[in-house]
Residue, then its C-alpha position, 0 to 999 in steps of 0.5 A: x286552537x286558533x293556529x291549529x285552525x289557521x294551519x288546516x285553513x292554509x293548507x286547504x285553501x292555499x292547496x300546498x304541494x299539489x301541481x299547478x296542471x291542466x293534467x286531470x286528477x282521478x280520484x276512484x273513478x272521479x274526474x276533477x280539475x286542479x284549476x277549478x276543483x280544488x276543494x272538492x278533490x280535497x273533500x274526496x280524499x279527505x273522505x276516504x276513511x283513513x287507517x294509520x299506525x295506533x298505540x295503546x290498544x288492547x294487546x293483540x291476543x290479550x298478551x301481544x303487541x299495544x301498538x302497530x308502528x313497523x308492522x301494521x302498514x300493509x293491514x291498514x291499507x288493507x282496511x282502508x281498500x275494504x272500508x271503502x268498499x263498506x263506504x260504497x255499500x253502505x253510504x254511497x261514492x257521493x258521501x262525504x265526510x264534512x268536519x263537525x258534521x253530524x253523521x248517519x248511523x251507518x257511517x259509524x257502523x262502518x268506522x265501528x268495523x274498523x277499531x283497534x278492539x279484538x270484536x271489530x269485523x276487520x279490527x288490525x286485531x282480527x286481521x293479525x290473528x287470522x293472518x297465523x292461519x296464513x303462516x304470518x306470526x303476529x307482528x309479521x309484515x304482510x304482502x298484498x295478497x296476504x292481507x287480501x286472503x285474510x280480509x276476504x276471510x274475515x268478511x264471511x263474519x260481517x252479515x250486515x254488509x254482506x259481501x261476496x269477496x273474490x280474490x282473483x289469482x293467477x292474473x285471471x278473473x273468471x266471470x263465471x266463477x264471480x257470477x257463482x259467488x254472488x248469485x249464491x243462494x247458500x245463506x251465509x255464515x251467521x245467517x240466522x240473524x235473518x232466519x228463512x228471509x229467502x224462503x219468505x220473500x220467494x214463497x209466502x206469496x209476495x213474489x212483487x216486493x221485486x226490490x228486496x228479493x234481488x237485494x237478498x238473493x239475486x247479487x250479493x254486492x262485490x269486492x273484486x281484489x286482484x293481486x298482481x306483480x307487474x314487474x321483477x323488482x320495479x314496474x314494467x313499464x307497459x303496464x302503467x297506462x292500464x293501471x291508470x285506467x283502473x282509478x278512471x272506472x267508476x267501480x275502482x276501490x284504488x290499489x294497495x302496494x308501494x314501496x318495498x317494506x312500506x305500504x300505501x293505499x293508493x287512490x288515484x293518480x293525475x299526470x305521472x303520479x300516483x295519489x296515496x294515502x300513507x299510514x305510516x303516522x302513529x296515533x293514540x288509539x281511540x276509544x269508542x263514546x258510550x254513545x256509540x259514536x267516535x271521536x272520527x277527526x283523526x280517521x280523516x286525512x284532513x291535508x293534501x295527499x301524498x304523491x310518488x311518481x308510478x316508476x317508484x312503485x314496488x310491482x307487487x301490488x293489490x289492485x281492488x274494484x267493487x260492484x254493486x249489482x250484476x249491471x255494475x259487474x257487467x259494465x267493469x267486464x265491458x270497461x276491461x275488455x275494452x282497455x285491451x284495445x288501447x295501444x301501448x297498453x299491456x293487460x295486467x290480467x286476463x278476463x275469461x268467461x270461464x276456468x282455463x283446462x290449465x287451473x287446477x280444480x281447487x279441491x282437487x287441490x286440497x286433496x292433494x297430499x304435497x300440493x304446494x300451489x298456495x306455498x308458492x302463491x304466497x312466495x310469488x306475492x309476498x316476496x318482499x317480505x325477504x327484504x328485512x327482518x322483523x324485530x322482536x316486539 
């Protein structure tokens, strides 16, 4: 126990494989210094809620595979992007996870939505099985925007952090179309767990309690996931100052990609290299207390972060944001038409107040017969699934 101690200490304090650099380092939107803020970067990163490979969890359809090692990357970078998302909503930008701590309730609700069991919200069971409905078999390695399509499906069942996720295609985010979704009335799915809450708060003649009438129905809060190619096979280079401007906003939940056939969630950068967290460790799977509460350690990264130059990043990327409130919205909207002024910078999507004459209407879409937009979305996205073959489990 002591050596394990002594070698986590030597790492944390010694800060190994980190640059020396009077270079800033951002971490989701934080600005830190190596030279005098070492140990809160590491208490930063080793915050994030942090998903790798399992074995011996409950099979997957109660007869498919105990363990995700070759498969699961790209679905736990996808947890990890969304349990960020669920830290900001829930705890905060400012939590931390300190080791040995004893922590709030909600910190392990939402640990809880993540567990490798087929009732947990965003389980990597829940995100195999509804990725069939995407055309993925279980087993199949996903891409980016796969994983995005499907967490964005799951998250209609999670009513206790209801969220309004927006999966921005095209390379186009439309504010009007974001402004429909979160200002939405339409009570969402399972909504009956807080029966005529609405109808209460707008008409029972307490119209003051302001506060929780905007947290019910004036702005769902956001999750913002853009999924992008920045390149053909490797990242144009104009594009990288843009994406280093997306871990400076305050509203950056980081990037999920990599390299081909091996995915990363990406959390920040600090001179030309991009920091990640890496799932590709296998870990026995961990069974829920009694209690409630889990044994966590092992779902905190608890040494330096890995590094890999921007250069090597595969172009086919998931870039995700979260806003809070319509203010926060609206800020990112501010903070993104001002990054198209920076020189040498190319936009890596387009922001519009309204759908382009050009979008085909979605439903229109839906009633056409041999439409194959989404067929092609899925290969324009997923085109490094072509790169291997996946093995029989």
């Amino acid at each position: 126990l002591f050596l394990a101690t002594l070698t986590y200490d030597t790492l944390r304090f010694e800060y190994e494989d980190f640059p020396e650099t009077k270079e800033p380092v951002w971490i989701l939107g934080r600005k830190y210094s190596v030279f005098t803020e070492k140990e809160e970067i590491l208490l930063d990163v080793t915050s994030r809620l942090w998903f790798t490979y399992r074995k011996n969890f409950p099979a997957i359809g109660g007869t498919g595979p105990t363990s995700d090692t070759g498969w699961g990357c790209m679905l736990r970078c996808g947890q990890m992007i969304f349990a960020q998302a669920l830290v900001c909503r829930h705890l905060g930008r400012d939590w931390r996870w300190i080791k040995g701590k004893r922590q709030m309730d909600n910190y392990f609700n939402v640990l809880n939505a993540f567990i490798d069991k087929k009732d947990s919200y965003y389980s990597i069971h829940q995100i195999a099985q509804m990725g069939v409905g995407e055309g993925k078999s279980i087993g199949q390695w996903y891409g980016p925007n796969t994983v995005a399509q499907v967490l964005k499906k799951l998250a209609t069942f999670d009513t206790w952090s209801s969220l309004a996720v927006h999966i921005a295609m095209d390379n186009t985010v439309v504010m009007e179309e974001i402004r429909r979704l979160c200002q939405s009335h339409v009570p969402c799915a399972g909504a009956a767990a807080c029966p005529a809450l609405e109808s209460d708060v707008l008409y029972n003649g307490c119209p003051e309690d302001v506060g929780l009438r905007e947290r019910l129905s004036l702005w769902k809060p956001l999750v913002l996931l853009i999924p992008l190619r920045l390149g053909l096979t490797e990242i144009n280079e104009a594009y990288i100052e843009t994406l280093k401007h997306c871990f400076m906003m305050p509203q950056s939940l980081g990037v999920i990609g990599g390299k081909p056939n091996s995915a990363h969630y990406f959390i920040g950068y600090v001179g030309e290299e991009l920091i990640y967290l890496d799932p590709h460790t296998t870990q026995p799977a961990v069974e829920p207390s009694d209690s409630g509460c889990l044994p966590d350690e092992s779902f905190h990264c608890q040494h330096p972060p890995c590094r890999m130059s921007i250069a090597e990043l595969d172009p086919s990327i998931a870039v995700g944001f979260f806003c809070n409130t319509e203010a926060d919205f609206n800020d990112w909207c501010q903070q993104i038409k001002k990054l198209s002024l920076v020189r040498g910078a190319l936009p890596m999507f387009e922001l519009v107040e309204r759908q382009p004459s050009h979008f085909s209407n979605p439903d229109i879409l839906n009633l056409t017969p041999d439409s194959s937009d989404a067929d092609r979305l899925e290969r324009f996205f997923d085109s490094e699934d072509e790169d291997f073959e996946i093995l029989s489990l």
